[in-house]
C-alpha positions in Angstrom: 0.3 8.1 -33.7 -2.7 8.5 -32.0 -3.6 9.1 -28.2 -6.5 9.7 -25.9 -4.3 11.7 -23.5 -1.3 13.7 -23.7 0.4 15.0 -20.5 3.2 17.7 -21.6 5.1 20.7 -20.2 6.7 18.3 -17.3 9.5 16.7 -15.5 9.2 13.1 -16.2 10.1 11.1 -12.9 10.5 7.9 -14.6 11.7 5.7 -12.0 12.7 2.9 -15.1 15.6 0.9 -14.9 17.9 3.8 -16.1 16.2 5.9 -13.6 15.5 8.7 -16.1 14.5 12.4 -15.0 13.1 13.9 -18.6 12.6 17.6 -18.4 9.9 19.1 -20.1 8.1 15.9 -21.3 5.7 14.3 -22.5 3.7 11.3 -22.3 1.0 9.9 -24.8 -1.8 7.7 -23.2 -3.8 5.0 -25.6 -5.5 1.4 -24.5 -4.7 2.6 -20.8 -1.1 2.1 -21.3 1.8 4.5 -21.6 2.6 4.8 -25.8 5.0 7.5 -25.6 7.6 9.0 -23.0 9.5 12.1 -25.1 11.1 15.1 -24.6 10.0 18.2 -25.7 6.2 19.5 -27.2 4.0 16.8 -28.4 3.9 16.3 -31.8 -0.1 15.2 -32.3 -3.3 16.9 -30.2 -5.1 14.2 -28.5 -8.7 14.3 -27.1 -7.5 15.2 -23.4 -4.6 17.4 -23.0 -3.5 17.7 -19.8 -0.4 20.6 -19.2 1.5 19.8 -15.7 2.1 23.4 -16.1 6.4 22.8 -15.4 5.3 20.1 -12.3 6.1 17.1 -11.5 5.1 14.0 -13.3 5.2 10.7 -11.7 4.5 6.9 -11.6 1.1 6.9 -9.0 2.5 5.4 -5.5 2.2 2.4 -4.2 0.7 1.7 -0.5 1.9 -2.3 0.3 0.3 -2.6 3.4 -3.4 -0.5 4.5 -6.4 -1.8 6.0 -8.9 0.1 4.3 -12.1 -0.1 6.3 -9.7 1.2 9.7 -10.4 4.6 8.3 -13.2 4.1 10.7 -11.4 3.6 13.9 -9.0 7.2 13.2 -8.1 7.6 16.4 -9.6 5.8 18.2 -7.1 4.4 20.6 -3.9 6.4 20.2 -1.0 6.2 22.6 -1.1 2.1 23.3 1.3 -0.6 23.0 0.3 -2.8 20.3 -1.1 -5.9 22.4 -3.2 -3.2 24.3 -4.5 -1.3 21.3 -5.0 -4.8 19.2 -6.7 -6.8 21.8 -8.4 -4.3 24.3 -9.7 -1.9 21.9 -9.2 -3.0 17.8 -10.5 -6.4 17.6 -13.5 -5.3 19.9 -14.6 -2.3 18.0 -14.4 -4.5 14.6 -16.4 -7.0 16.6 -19.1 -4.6 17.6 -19.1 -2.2 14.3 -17.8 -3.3 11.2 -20.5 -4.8 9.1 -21.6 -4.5 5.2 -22.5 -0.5 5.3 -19.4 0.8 7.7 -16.9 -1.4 5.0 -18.0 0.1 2.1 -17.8 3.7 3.3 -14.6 3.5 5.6 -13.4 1.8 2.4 -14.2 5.5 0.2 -12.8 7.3 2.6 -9.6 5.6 2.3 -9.8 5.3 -1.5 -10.5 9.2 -1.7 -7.7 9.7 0.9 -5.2 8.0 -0.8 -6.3 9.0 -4.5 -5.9 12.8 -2.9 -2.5 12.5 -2.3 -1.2 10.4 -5.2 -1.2 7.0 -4.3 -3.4 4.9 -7.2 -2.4 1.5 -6.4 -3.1 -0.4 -2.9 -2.3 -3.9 -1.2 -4.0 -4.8 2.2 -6.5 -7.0 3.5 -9.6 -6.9 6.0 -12.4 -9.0 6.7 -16.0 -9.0 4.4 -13.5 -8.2 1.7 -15.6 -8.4 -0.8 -17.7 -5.4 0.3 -14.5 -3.7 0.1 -14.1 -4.9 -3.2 -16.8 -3.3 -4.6 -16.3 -0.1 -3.2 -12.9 -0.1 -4.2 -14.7 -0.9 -8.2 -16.5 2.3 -8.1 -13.5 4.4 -7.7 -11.9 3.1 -10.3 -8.5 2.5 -8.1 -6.2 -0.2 -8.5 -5.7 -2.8 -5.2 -4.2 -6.1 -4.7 -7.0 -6.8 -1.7 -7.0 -10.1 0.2 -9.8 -11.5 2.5 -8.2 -11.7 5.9 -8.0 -14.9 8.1 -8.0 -15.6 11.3 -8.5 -18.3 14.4 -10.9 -16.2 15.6 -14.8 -15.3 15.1 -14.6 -12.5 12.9 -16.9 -10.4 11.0 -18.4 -12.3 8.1 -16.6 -14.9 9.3 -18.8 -16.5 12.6 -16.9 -20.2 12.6 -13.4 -19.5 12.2 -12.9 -23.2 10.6 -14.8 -21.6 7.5 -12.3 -18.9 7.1 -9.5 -20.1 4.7 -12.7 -21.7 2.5 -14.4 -18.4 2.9 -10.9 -16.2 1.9 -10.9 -18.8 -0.9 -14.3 -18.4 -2.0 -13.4 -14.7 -2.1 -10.6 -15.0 -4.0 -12.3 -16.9 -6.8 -15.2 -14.4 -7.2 -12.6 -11.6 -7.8 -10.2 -13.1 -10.5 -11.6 -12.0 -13.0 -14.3 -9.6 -12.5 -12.0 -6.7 -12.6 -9.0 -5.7 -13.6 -8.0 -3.1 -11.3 -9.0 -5.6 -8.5 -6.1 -8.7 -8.0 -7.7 -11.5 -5.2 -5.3 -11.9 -2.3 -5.7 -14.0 1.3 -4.1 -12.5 4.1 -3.4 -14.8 7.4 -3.7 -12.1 10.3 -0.6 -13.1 12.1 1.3 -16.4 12.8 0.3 -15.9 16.7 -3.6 -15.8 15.6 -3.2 -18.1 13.1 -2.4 -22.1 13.7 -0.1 -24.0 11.6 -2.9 -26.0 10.0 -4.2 -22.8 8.9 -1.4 -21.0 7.6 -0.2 -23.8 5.7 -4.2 -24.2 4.3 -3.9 -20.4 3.4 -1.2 -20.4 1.2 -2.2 -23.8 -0.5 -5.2 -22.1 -1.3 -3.6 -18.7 -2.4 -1.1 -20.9 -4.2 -3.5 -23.1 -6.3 -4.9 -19.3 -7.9 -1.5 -18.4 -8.3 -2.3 -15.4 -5.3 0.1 -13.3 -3.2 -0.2 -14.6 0.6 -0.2 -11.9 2.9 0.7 -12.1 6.3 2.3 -9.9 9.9 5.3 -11.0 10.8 7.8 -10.4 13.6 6.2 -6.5 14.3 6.9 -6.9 17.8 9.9 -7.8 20.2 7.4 -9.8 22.0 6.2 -11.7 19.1 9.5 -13.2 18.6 10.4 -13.8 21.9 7.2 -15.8 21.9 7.6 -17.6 18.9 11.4 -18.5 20.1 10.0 -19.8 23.3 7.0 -21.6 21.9 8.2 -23.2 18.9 12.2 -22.9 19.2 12.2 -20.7 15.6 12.1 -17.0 15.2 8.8 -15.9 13.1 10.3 -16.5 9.9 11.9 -19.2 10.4 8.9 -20.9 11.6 7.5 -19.9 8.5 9.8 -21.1 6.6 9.5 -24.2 8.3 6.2 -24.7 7.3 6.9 -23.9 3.7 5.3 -20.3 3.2 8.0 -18.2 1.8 8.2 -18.0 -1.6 8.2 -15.0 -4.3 4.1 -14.5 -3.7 4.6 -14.0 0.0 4.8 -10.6 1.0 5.4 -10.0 4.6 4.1 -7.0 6.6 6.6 -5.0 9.2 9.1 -7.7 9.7 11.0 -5.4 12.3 12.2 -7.6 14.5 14.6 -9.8 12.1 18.0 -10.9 12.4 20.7 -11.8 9.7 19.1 -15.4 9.3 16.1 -14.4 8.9 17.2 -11.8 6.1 19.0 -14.7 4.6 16.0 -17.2 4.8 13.8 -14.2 2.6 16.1 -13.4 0.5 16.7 -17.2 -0.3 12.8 -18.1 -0.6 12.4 -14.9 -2.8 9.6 -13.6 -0.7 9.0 -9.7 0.2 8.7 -7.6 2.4 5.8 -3.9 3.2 8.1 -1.6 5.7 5.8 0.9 7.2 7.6 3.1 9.7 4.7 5.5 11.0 2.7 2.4 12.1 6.2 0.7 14.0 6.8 4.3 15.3 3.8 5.0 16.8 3.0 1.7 18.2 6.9 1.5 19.3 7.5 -1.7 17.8 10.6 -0.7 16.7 12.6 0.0 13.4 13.0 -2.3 10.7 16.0 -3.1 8.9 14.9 -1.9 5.6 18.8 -1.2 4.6 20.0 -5.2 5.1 16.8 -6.0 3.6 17.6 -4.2 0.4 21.0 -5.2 0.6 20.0 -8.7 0.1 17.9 -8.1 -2.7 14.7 -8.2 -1.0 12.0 -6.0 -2.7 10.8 -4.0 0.2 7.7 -1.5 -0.3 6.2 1.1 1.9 2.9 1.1 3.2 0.7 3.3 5.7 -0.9 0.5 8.2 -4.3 1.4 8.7 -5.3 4.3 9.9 -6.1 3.4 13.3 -2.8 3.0 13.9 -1.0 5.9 11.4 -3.3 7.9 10.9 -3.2 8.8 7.5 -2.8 7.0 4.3 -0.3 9.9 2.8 3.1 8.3 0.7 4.4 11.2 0.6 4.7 11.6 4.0 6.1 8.3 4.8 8.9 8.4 2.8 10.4 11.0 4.4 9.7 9.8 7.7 11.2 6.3 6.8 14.1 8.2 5.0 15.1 10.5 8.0 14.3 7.3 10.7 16.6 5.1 9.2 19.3 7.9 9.0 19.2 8.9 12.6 18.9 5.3 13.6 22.2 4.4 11.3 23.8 7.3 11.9 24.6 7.7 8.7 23.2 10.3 6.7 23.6 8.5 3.3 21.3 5.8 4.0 18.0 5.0 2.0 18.6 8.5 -0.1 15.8 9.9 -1.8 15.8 7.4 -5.2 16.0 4.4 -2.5 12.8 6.1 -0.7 11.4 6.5 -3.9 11.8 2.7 -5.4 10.3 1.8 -2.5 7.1 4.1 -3.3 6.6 3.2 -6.5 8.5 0.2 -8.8 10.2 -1.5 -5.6 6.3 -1.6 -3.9 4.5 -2.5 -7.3 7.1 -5.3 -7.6 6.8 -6.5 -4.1 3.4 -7.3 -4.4 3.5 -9.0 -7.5 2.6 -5.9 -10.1 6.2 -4.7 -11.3 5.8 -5.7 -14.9 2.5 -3.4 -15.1 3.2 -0.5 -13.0 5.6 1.1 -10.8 7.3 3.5 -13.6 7.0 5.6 -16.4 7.9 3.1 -19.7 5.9 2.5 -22.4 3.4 -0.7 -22.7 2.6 0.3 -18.6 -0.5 1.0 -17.2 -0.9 4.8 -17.7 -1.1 5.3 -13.4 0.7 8.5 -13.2 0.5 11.3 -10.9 1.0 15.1 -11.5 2.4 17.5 -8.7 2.1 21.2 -8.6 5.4 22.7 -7.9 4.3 26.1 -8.1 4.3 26.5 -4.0 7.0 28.3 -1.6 7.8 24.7 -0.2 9.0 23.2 -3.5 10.9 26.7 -4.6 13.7 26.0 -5.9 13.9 22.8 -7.6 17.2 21.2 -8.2 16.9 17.5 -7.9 13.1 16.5 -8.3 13.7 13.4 -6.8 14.4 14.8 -3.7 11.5 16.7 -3.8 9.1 14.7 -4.2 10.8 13.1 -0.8 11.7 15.6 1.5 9.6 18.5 0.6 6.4 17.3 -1.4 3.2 16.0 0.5 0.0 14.5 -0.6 -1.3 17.9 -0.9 0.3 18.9 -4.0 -0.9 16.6 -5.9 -2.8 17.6 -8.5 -4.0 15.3 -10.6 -4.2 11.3 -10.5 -4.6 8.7 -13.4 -5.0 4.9 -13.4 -5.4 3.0 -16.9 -4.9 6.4 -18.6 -8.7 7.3 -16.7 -8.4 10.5 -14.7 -9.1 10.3 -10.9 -8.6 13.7 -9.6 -8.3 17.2 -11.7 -7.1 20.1 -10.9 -7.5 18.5 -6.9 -10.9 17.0 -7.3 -12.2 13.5 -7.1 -14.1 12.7 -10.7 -15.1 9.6 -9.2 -16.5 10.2 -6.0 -18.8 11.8 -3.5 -16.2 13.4 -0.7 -18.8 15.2 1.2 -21.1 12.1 1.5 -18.9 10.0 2.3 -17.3 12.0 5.4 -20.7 12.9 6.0 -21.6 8.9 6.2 -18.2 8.0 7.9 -19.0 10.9 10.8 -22.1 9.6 10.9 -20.8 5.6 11.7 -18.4 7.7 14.1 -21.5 8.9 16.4 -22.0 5.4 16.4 -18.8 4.2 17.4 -18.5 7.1 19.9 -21.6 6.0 22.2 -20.2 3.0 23.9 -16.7 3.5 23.3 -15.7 7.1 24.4 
């Protein structure tokens, strides 16, 4: 049997049903697609051979919930409750700065960010989304990315009574123009976002057959306000309007009670946990252990890096597997293989991509990362999954395929410019800077 690429001399993280470690593996790469996952030295040469040199090889990680253009506004306005850093400083610097130019290269950065330290798959929404579409094309990264809605002028978007037409419009262009690239509509929030429109959202989203993407229940206040206003909790109101269903993937839901877990889990629906973000904003802690528990798929994500601030998996899942230890008091909670799920097959499937990617089985998309465990840090090694959770970062990854096409070698981008593009981004920063700091 033939293959483009082989990747040998490694231990094969699998993450497929059986949850197979392989040591010193290999895997053959043809069509883009995984054609061979074996044990020992491969039998055939292949075009590209890649050796992991006794690392770690991986299924790429999966970011459920970014905002890729808010590479722009890293650090902005750190230290603020969420109302105050959304309202006072966020939505005001997106009014005043994001445009065509500042999308596509805040979008790079993030792209080169996350490519850097091993995530190849993305899901997230902003606004002139199909600027960040393109960009996100050139790298050759794979993202579920939605045009975002809301009540509100927004950029690209000067009559808000355009915007489900215009996420729609979107949507369409992008369905089959790449297939790295999955359309997706993202309603902001169900406090910026009226009922007319959420419910015109997902019909739209729904007639493509699209995830719906949406914020819910981040904040204590956000419940209390939908409990007062509309007598329902966030997701019950949501539910009451007919939104949840198995392409509705809901971003933070921290603030949810046992009826709301049982309302998801009923309407099949999922759910992006992304702890940094609630930490630092102190929204709170999810309850990503009930959510599990009832089945829900629940997959990590970053936030955007205005309010992170960085786009590194690694790093999150060991923060969300030590948070929800210390919060439980129970040190068996969310182990490393939970934390890991939730990086790689638990995310792909919450967003809708489970049958493509997500693990290490052959007939997948070849995304697969390969770490360098030659490094004090990861000395020894006894159980690589716990590794790759509580000791690996971003930084030791070293190199990064999607479709079987390599993103990074040896710790280089293949794909991109990283000095012009900080260059460019520090250059938007001066910008930003003037007026604001």
């Amino acid at each position: 049997m033939e293959f483009e690429t082989v990747i040998h001399n490694g231990t094969l993280v699998t993450m497929d049903a059986r949850l197979r470690i392989i040591p010193s593996g290999w895997i053959g790469i043809r069509d883009g697609c995984i054609g061979a996952i074996e044990t020992g030295v491969p039998p055939v040469d292949a075009p590209r051979s890649v050796d992991a040199d006794g690392g770690i090889v991986m299924p790429g990680l999966v970011n459920t919930h970014t905002h890729l253009p808010m590479t722009l506004f890293r650090g902005l306005a750190d230290d603020l409750p969420l109302a105050e850093w959304l309202n006072d400083h966020i939505f005001p610097a997106e009014a005043r700065f994001i445009r065509p130019d500042t999308v596509r290269w805040g979008t790079l950065l993030a792209c080169a960010e996350m490519l850097l330290s091993g995530t190849t798959c993305c899901c997230g929404g902003y606004f002139l989304e199909n600027d960040v579409a393109r960009a996100v094309s050139g790298t050759g990264m794979r993202a579920v990315l939605a045009q975002g809605v809301i009540d509100f002028p927004a950029p690209g978007v000067p009559d808000p009574a355009k915007n489900v037409d215009q996420a729609a419009a979107y949507a369409r262009r992008w369905l089959s123009a790449n297939p790295r690239i999955t359309p997706s509509i993202f309603c902001h929030a169900p406090y910026t976002c009226s009922d007319a429109t959420l419910k015109a959202a997902k019909a739209a989203a729904d007639e493509m057959g699209l995830l719906l993407q949406i914020h819910v229940a981040e904040t204590r206040q956000e419940r209390d306000r939908a409990i007062q206003e509309k007598g329902l909790s966030p997701v019950a109101h949501l539910d009451s309007l007919d939104l949840l269903d198995r392409r509705t993937l809901m971003a933070h839901c921290v603030w949810l009670d046992e009826h709301d877990i049982a309302i998801a889990a009923d309407r099949g629906c999922t759910v992006a946990h992304c702890p940094e973000s609630n930490m630092k904003l102190a929204s709170g802690i999810a309850p990503v252990a009930a959510l599990r528990s009832a089945r829900i798929p629940v997959g990590l994500g970053t936030d955007g890096c205005a309010s992170n601030n960085d786009m590194d998996l690694f790093g999150e899942m060991a923060t969300a597997a030590k948070l929800h230890k210390v919060a439980s008091g129970d040190p068996t909670v969310l182990g490393a293989l939970d934390m890991l799920k939730m990086g790689t097959i638990d995310g792909a499937r919450a967003i809708g991509l489970g049958d493509s990617i997500g693990s290490l089985e052959i007939g997948k998309q070849a995304d697969i990362v390969v770490l360098d465990t030659r490094a004090p840090h990861l000395t020894p090694m006894y159980h690589p999954e716990s590794h790759i959770v509580y000791a690996a970062g971003g930084s030791d990854v070293r190199h990064v395929f999607v479709s079987g096409q390599p993103l990074v070698q040896n710790r280089r981008l293949l794909t991109m410019d990283i000095r012009e593009i900080m260059d460019r981004v520090n250059n938007i920063a001066l910008e930003i800077r003037k007026p604001w700091i």
